[in-house]
Every structure is written in structure tokens, then in C-alpha cells.
C-alpha positions in Angstrom: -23.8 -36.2 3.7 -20.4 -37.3 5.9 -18.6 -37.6 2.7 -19.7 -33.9 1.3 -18.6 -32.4 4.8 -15.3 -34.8 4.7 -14.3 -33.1 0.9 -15.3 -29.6 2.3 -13.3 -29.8 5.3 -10.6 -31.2 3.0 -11.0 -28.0 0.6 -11.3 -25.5 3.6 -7.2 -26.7 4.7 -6.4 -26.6 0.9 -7.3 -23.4 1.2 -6.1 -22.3 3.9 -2.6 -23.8 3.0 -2.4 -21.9 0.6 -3.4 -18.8 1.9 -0.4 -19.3 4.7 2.0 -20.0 1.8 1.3 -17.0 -0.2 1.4 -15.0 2.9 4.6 -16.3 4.1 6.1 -15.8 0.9 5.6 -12.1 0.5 7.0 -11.6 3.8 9.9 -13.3 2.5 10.0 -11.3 -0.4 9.6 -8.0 1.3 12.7 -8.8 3.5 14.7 -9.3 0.7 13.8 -6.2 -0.3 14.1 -4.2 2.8 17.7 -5.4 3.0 18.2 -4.5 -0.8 17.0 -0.5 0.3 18.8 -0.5 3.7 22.1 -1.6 1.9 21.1 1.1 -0.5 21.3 -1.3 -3.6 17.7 -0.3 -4.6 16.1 3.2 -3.6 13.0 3.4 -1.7 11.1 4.5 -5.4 12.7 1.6 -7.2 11.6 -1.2 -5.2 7.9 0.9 -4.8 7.4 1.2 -8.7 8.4 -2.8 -8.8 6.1 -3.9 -6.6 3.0 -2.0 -8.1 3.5 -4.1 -11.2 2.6 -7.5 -9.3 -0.9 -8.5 -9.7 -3.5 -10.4 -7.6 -3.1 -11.0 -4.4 0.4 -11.9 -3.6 0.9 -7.7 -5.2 -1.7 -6.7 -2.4 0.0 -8.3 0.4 3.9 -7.3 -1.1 2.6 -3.6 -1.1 1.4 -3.6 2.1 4.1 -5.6 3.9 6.5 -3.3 2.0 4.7 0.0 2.9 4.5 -0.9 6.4 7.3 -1.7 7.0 9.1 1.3 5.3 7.0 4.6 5.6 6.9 6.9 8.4 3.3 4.7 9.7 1.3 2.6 8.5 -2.4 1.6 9.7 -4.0 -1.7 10.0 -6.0 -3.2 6.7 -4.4 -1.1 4.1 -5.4 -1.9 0.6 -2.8 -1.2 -2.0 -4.2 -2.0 -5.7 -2.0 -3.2 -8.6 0.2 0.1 -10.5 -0.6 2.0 -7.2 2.9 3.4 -6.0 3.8 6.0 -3.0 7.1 7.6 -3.7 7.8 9.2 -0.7 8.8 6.9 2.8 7.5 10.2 4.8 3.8 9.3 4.4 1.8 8.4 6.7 -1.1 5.9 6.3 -4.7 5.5 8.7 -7.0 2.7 9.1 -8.5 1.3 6.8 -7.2 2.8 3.7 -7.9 1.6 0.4 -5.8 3.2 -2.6 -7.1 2.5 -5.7 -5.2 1.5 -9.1 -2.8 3.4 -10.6 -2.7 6.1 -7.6 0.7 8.5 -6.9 0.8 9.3 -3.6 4.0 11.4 -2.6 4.1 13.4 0.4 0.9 12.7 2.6 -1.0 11.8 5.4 -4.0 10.2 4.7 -6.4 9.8 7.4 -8.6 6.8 8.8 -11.2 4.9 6.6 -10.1 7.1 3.5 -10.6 5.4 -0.2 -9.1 6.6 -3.3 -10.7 5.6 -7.0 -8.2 4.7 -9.8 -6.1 7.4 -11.4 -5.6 9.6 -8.5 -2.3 11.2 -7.9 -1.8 13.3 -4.4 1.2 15.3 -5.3 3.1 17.5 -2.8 1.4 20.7 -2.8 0.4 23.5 -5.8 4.0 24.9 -5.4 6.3 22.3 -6.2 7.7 23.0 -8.8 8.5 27.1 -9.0 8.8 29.4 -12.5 9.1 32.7 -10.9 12.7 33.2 -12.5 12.2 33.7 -16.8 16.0 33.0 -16.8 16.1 29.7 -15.0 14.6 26.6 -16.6 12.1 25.1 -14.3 13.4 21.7 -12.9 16.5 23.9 -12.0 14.3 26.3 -9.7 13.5 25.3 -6.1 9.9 24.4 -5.7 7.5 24.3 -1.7 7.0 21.1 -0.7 4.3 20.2 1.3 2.6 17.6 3.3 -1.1 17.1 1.9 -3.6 15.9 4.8 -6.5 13.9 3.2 -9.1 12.8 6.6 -8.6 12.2 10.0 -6.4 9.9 11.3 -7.7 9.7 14.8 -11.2 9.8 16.9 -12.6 10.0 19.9 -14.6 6.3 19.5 -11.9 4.7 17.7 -11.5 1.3 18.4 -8.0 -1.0 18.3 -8.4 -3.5 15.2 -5.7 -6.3 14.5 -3.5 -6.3 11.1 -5.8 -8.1 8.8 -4.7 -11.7 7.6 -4.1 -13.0 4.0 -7.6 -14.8 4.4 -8.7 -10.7 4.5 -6.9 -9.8 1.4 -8.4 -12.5 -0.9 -11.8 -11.8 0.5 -11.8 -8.6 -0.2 -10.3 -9.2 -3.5 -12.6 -11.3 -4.6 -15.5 -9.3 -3.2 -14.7 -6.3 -5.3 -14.7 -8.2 -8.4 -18.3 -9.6 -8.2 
């Protein structure tokens, strides 16, 4: 019985090794990039559109190290899934927000404890693109841009929570799946 408890223990480090390695690494990553968008080298949407393309976890925790640290605020336990991309650095992110694969979300705040399926884009209002003027092609006429509020992002009961850990991520990556 000792011995099974001894390799347990054993696989319980191993895993957590590597759980501080991946998250370590996409920290390092993300500052990389974030000095590759404050020299201006890669624009906000570049770096966005390539990190929606990395899968499993180490995607997951480069989107939301990148997000937080780059749009207007970001919530604790955000959940970015693989092709998901928000093109705008004016968004605003709650709690608790899980954004599903594939998503567009441009111009927004999104509220606490909001979850988006796969294939949803939240574009920047009915307006944004005008065709009032026939003589005037249409990406050459001024659209209305506007801020699209999806939930609530505060409450009166609302407690404090911590930035989730890497050991979060994979947990709920590999929850979803089963």
C-alpha cells in the first residue's frame, strides 16, 4: 500500500511540474507578444487571430494572459476556446466568462458568469456598416459603432474570487470533454 501512495505522490509533482511549466511558458510568450504590439510590430488583431489557432491548453492560458493583459478589463476565470478571437482591445470581460469556439467578439462588454456556444459572433451594433448613399459603395460609407452589453457585470452579493491557476484550466478542459 506505501509503494502505491509513494508512485502517486510521485505522479501528483509530475503533474504538477508540468502544470507550472506550461503556465510559466505562456506567460513568457504573452510578453513577447505584448512587447511585439507596444512596439507596434504586430497589431492588436494580428497577435489575437494568432493566438486563437493554438490548441489545448497552453491556447487557453495564451488567450487569457493575452486578453488580460490587453483589453480595457478583464475578469477572473475567463475561458477563451481554440479559433475564438476579440478584435477590439475596448472590451470589457466579467467573471466567469466562458467564450466558446470560434466566437467574434468586437466591441462589448460582457457581463459576469456569461457563456457563449461555438459560432457566435457579437458584432458592433445593427448600424455598422451604413448604405444610405446609392452613389457610395458601402465599405466607403461611415457606419454607428456601438458597444453591445451582453449580462451584468456587477451585483449586490458578489464575492472577490482569485485568478484561477493552470491546475483550473486543465480541469476544466478535461471536464468538458468527458
Amino acid at each position: 500500500m506505501h509503494g502505491i501512495l509513494h508512485k502517486l505522490s510521485n505522479i501528483n509533482i509530475i503533474g504538477f511540474t508540468i502544470t507550472k511549466l506550461i503556465d510559466t511558458g505562456s506567460r513568457i510568450v504573452i510578453v513577447i507578444f505584448i512587447g511585439f504590439y507596444e512596439l507596434k510590430i504586430m497589431s492588436f488583431l494580428t497577435i489575437s487571430r494568432i493566438l486563437s489557432l493554438v490548441p489545448g491548453i497552453p491556447g487557453v492560458l495564451f488567450r487569457r494572459y493575452w486578453y488580460c493583459k490587453t483589453i480595457k478589463s478583464c475578469g477572473s476565470d475567463i475561458f477563451i476556446d481554440f479559433g475564438a478571437i476579440i478584435d477590439n482591445p475596448e472590451v470589457i470581460i466579467g467573471k466567469s466568462v466562458r467564450i466558446g469556439q470560434s466566437n467574434i467578439i468586437s466591441r462589448a462588454i460582457i457581463g459576469n458568469n456569461v457563456l457563449f456556444s461555438a459560432n457566435v459572433s457579437v458584432l458592433s451594433g445593427k448600424n455598422q456598416h451604413s448604405y444610405s448613399l446609392s452613389n457610395v459603395h458601402i465599405n466607403k460609407q461611415c457606419g454607428i459603432i456601438r458597444t453591445i452589453e451582453i449580462g451584468y457585470l456587477y451585483s449586490s452579493c458578489e464575492k472577490s474570487h482569485e485568478h484561477s491557476t493552470a491546475t483550473d484550466i486543465i480541469s476544466i478542459f478535461f471536464n468538458r470533454r468527458t
